[in-house]
N, C-alpha and C positions, 0 to 999 in steps of 0.2 A: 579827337576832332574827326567828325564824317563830311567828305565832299559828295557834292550833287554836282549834274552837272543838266544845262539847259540841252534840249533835244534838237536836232535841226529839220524842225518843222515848217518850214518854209522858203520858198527861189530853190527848189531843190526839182533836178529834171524827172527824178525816179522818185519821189518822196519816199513811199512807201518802203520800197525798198531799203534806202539809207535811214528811215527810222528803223529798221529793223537790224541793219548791220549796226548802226553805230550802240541801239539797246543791247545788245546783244554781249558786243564790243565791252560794255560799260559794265552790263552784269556781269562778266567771265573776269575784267581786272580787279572786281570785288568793292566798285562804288556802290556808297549806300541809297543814294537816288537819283530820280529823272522825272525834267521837270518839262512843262510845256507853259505857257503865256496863250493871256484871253484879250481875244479883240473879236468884236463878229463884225463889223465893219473898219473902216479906214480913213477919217476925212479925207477930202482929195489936196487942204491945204491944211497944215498942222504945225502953230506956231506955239504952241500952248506945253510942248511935250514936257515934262518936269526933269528930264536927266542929260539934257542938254544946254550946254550956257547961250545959245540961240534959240533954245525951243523948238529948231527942227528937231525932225525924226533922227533915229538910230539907223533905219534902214529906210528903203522904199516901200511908199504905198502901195505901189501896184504889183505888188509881188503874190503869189498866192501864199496862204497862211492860213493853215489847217483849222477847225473847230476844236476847243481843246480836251473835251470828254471826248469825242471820238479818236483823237488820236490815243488817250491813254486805252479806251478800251480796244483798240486796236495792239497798246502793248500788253494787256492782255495775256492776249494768243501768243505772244513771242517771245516773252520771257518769263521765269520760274519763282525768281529770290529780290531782284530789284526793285525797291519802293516807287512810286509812280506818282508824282503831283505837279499840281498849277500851282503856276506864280505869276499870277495869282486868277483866280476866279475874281470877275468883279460880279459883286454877288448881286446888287440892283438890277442888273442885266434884265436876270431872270425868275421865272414864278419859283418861289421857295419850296414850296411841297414839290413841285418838278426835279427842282435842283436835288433835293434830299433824295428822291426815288432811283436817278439817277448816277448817286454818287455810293448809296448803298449798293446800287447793282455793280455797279465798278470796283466795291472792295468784297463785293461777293466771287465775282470773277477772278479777282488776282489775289483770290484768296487772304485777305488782310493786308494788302502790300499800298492801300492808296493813302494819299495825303492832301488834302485839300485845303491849298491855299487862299486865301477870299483877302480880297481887299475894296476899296470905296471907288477908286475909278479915277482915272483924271479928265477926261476925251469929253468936254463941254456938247460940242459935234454930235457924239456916238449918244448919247444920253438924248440927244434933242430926238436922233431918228430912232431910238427906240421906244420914246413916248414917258424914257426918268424923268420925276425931276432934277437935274442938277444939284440944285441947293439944300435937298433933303437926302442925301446920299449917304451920310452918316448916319440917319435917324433911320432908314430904311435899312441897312446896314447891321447895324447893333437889333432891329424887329428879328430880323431875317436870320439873322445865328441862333436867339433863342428859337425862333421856328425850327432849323434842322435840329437844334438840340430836341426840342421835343416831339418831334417825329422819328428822331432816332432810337430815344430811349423808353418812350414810352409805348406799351400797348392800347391804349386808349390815349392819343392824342389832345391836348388843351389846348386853344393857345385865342385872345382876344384882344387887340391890336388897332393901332391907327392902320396899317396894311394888311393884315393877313386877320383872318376868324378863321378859328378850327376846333370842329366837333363832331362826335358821329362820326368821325371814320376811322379805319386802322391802314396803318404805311406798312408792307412788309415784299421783301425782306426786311430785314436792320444790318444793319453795317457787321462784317465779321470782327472787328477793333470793338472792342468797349475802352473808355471812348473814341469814338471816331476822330482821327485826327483833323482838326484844325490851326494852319500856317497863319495867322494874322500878319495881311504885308502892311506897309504905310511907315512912316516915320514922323509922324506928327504925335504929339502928348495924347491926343484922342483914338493915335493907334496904339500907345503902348498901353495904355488904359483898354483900349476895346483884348488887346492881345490877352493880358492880366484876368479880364471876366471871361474873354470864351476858350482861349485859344491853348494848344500843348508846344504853339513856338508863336515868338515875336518873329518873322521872316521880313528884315528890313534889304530895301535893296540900293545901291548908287551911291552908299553912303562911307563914308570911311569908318574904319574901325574906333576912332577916336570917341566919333559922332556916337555910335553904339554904349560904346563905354560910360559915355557921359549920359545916357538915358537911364542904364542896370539902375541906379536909386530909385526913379523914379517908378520902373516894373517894379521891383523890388517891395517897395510902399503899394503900391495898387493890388500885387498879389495879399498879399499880410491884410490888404484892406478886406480881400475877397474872400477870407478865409484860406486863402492857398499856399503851398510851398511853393519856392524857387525852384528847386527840382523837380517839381510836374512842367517847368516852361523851356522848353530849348531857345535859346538865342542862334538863331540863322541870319547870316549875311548873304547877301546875292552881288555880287559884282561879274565886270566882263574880265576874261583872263585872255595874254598874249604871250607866250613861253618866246624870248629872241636868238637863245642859246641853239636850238635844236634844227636852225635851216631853215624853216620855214622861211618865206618871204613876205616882205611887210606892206599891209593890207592898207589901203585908204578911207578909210570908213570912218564916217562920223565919230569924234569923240563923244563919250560917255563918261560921268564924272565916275571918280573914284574906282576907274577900274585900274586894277592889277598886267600892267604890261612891262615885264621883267625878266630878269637871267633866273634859270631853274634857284639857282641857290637864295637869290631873291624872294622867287616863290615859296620857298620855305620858309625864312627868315619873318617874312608876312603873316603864314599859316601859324606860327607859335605864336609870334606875337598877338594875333587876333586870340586862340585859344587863352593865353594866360590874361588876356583884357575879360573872360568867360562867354566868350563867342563859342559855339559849340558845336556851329556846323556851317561850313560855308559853300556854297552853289556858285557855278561859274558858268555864264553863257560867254563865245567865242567873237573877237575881233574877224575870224573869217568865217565865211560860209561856206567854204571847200570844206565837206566831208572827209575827205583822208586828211586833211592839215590838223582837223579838228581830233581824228584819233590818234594822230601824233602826238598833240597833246592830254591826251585819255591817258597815252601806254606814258608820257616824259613825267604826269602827274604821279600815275600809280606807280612806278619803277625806282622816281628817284626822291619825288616830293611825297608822299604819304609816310616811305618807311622813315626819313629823318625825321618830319614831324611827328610821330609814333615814340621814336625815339628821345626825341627831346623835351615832352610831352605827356609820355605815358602811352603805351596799344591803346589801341575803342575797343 
């Protein structure tokens, strides 16, 4: 089992800073990644959110919330060994051949370390001010991955599309990864299907491990359909974690479904069980936004929950 863990990139008074302590932090305990979340705006009313049983937000609007390639290439510069992705790129957002130039230069910089998460979007609002269509976001969606695929790997790019035409030119660099890692998030049947044709992880998020479990046939079947093995696809979970054993104080913050807010031994007991269900890597963003509470739970994760689940489980 490898943990991720989200970055805290945003209501933070030194941002910079505390992305660089807590990366830092995160690399030296020996997690396998760091992930950041894409929004480039904010409705100012948001009743629509999909991981709330009200539909409000997780956190506040008006918070600042970094752009999310600048902040990984800002990790960068700061760290050496720790992989570096979104959860997710919503990949309609933005122009593909962009997006692709972009993300090649990010794993040119961190030297093969990026991962790039891409999902469809939920935010009706955000799609309206950036001029998407809302209701073609999947079809836009599944253009736009074969588009990075083929500006990644080819040197004469193809590519002839209801969205995108491409000819005549060359993209370079290319991505240091062959192939470049793609996280497909979503949890609907047309995500585990889009994850199956493009992706090297299903990255589902808010969901219980049950919910996952009872998809594997279906990846399962979609891969086999693809020609692919099970073993080119990681299964990733994203949920929110609350350690209640180690002192911290408890935070008031919106519920988020299916997060993990338990006794360290808890937390373990969870971590197997998700691995022997064939979950294979789980990501946790934090019930708090205090920085040191959040390494609290970094050092209670690495110290006491990795080596049991290691052990009961098998080492990564």
């Amino acid at each position: 089992m490898d943990f991720g863990f989200g970055l805290p990139h945003a209501a933070q008074s030194d941002t910079a800073a505390s992305l660089a302590t807590f990366a830092r932090a995160a690399e030296e305990l020996g997690f396998h990644s760091l992930w950041c979340p894409d929004h480039i705006v904010h409705p100012a009313v948001i009743d629509d959110y999909p991981y709330t049983p009200t539909g409000a937000p997780a956190r506040r609007v008006d918070v600042p919330f970094l752009e999310t390639t600048t902040v990984l290439s800002y990790l960068c510069a700061v760290t050496s060994r720790i992989r570096i992705g979104s959860t997710v790129t919503v990949l309609p957002y933005r122009d593909p051949v962009a997006q692709a130039k972009v993300w090649s230069s990010i794993d040119r910089l961190s030297h093969g370390r990026a991962i790039m998460g891409v999902g469809v979007g939920w935010s009706r609002k955000e799609f309206e001010v950036l001029g998407v269509p809302y209701a073609e976001r999947g079809m836009i969606t599944d253009e736009y991955l074969a588009v990075l695929r083929e500006l990644w790997e080819n040197d004469e790019p193809v590519h002839s599309g209801r969205y995108v035409r491409l000819d005549g030119v060359y993209l370079y660099p290319k991505p240091v990864q062959r192939p470049m890692p793609v996280w497909v998030g979503g949890h609907s049947t047309a995500a585990v299907r889009r994850a199956a044709r493009f992706g090297q992880a299903w990255h589902v998020a808010r969901k219980s491990p049950e919910y996952v479990a009872a998809a594997l046939p279906l990846l399962r079947e979609e891969l086999v359909r693809n020609g692919r093995s099970p073993d080119e696809v990681t299964v990733s979970l994203k949920r929110r974690l609350h350690i209640t054993d180690i002192g911290l104080p408890e935070r008031d913050n919106t519920y988020v479904a299916d997060g993990v807010i338990a006794t360290t031994r808890e937390v373990v007991e969870d971590a197997v069980h998700c691995a022997r269900l064939g979950i294979g890597h789980l990501t946790f963003d934090f019930q708090t936004s205090v920085v040191d509470e959040q390494l609290r739970i970094l050092r209670q994760v690495a110290h006491e929950v990795v080596p049991a689940v290691d052990e009961a489980v098998g080492a990564r």
